[in-house]
Structure formats: structure tokens, C-alpha cells
N, C-alpha and C positions, 0 to 999 in steps of 0.2 A: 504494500500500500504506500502509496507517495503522497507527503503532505506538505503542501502549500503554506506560505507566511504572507499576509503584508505586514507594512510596520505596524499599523490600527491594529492587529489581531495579537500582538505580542505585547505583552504587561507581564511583568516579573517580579516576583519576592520570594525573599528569602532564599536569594541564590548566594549570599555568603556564607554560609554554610557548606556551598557545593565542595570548593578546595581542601575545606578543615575536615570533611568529610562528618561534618558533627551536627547537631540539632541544636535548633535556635528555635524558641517559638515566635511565632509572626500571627498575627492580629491582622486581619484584611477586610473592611464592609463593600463587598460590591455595587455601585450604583445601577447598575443594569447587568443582562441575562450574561454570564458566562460561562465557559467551559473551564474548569479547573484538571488542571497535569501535573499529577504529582510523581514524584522521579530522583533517582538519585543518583549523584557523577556521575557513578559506573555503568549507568544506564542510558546515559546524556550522552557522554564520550562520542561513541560510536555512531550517532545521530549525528551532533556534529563538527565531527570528519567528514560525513555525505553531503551536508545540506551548508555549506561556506557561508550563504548569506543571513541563516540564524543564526552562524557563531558570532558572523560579526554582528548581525543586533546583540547578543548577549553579553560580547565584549565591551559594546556602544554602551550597555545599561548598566554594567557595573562600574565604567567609568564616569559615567554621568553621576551616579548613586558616591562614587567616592568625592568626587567634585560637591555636592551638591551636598555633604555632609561636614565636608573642608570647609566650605561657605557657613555653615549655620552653625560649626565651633566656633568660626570667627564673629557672626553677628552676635551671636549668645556671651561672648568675650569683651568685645571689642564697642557694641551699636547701642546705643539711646534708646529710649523705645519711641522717639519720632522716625531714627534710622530706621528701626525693627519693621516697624507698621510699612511705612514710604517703601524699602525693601521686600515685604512683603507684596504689598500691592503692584508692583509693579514685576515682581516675578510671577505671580500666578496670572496676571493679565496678559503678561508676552504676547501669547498666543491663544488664540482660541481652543478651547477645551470643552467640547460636547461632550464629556464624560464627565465632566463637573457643571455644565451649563456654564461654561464662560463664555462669554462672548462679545466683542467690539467694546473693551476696556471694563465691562461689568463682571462687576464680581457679589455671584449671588451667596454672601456668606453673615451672616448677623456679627453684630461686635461680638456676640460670645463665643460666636466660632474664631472669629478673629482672634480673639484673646485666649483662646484655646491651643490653637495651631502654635500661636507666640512665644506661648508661658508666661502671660504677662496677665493681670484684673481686666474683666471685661471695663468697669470704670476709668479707666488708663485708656484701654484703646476710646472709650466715649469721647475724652476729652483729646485727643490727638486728632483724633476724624470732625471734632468740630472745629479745630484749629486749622487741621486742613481744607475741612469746607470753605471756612473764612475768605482765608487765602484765596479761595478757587480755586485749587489743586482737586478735590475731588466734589462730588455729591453725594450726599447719602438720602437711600428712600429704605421704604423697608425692606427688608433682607437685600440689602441689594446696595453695593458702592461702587459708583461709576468715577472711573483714573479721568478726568481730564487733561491734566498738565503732568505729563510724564517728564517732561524736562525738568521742571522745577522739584518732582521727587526725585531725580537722579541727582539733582543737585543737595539734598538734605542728605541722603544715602553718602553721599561724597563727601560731605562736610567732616571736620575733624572735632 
């Protein structure tokens, strides 16, 4: 049987584990229907060897994943929580994310999810998102913050 990828169909966790060859438990909520493949190295291996352009998505995801956990020792170390917030918002907005309902700069998340994701009081991000509005950097309606001015959050995110 021969199976097909695109990028859309490959979502991955708890592939650090695969190298140490050991169990980590991982916590995942699905937002819509999927297939779950469960599987270990020794069973992956030999997949892919045949299939080049899965290995290199899975290469692509644990580099991403290592990247992207470097970035949030440093904002958790190093960021403000106007940095944090500004930083946030503008990485989850990048791109459009139909698996989250992102879309053209909205981000459908309540400050409690916000302050959830952050680590920070949901009253902390209340009062950064009205500071932001202010400005005019974003709008906030319910469940819902729309980036307006992504430059001027790149510029807080940047600030020392």
C-alpha cells in the first residue's frame, strides 16, 4: 500500500521521544476530525528511507519545534509582558491558520486564552490589549483580537 502526504495532512507530537527511544507523555485536543498514527523509530525508520519527502517534513518539524522552543526560553527570560502579548500576537497571526480559525490578522482567542498560552493573569493581558487598542495597534471585540499595526508590534517586541 503506498501513502500519500501533503504538508496540510502532517501534524506531529511527541516525536522527541523518537531518538531517546523513551516515552514522554503528550497532551493533544484536536480541533477537527483526525487520523491519529501511533508508531515507534523502529517502525518509522524504514518508512522513511522510502518516502524522502516525509522525512524531510519531519526533519522540517522538529527543527521548527526546536526553534520555536529557543524563542519562548528567550521571551519567558528575557520579554515584558507588552513584549510577550505584541510577540504573541503577531506570531500566531503570520499566517492564516484554518485549524485554529485564524484569519487576515484575527485572532479568535479571549484574554484568558491569551493569558493562558503566556503564563501570565488574564488581568495583565486586559490591561496590555487596552493599551494596545489605545494606540491603535490592535482591536479587540469579543473572543476575537484583530493585529492592525504589525509594525509598531515589531517595534515593542524589538525594544530593549
Amino acid at each position: 500500500m503506498e501513502i500519500k502526504f501533503t504538508d496540510e495532512e502532517i501534524n506531529l507530537f511527541g516525536e522527541s521521544s523518537f531518538l531517546s527511544k523513551s516515552l514522554r507523555p503528550t497532551t493533544v485536543i484536536a480541533v477537527t476530525d483526525v487520523e491519529l498514527i501511533c508508531c515507534t523509530i523502529d517502525a518509522l525508520i524504514p518508512f522513511l528511507c522510502q518516502t524522502p519527502d516525509v522525512l524531510a517534513r519531519v526533519l522540517q518539524h522538529c527543527s521548527e519545534t526546536m526553534n520555536h522552543l529557543s524563542y519562548s526560553l528567550h521571551a519567558f527570560r528575557f520579554m515584558d509582558r507588552r513584549q510577550k502579548i505584541a510577540s504573541f500576537l503577531l506570531e500566531e497571526t503570520d499566517q492564516d491558520n484554518p485549524d485554529k480559525d485564524i484569519s487576515s490578522g484575527c485572532l479568535p482567542y479571549t484574554h484568558e486564552e491569551i493569558a493562558w498560552c503566556l503564563g501570565l493573569a488574564r488581568p495583565t493581558v486586559s490591561s496590555v490589549l487596552k493599551e494596545f487598542e489605545k494606540k491603535h495597534l490592535v482591536q479587540c471585540a469579543y473572543r476575537k483580537v484583530y493585529v492592525l499595526d504589525r509594525s509598531a508590534l515589531k517595534d515593542i517586541v524589538a525594544s530593549v
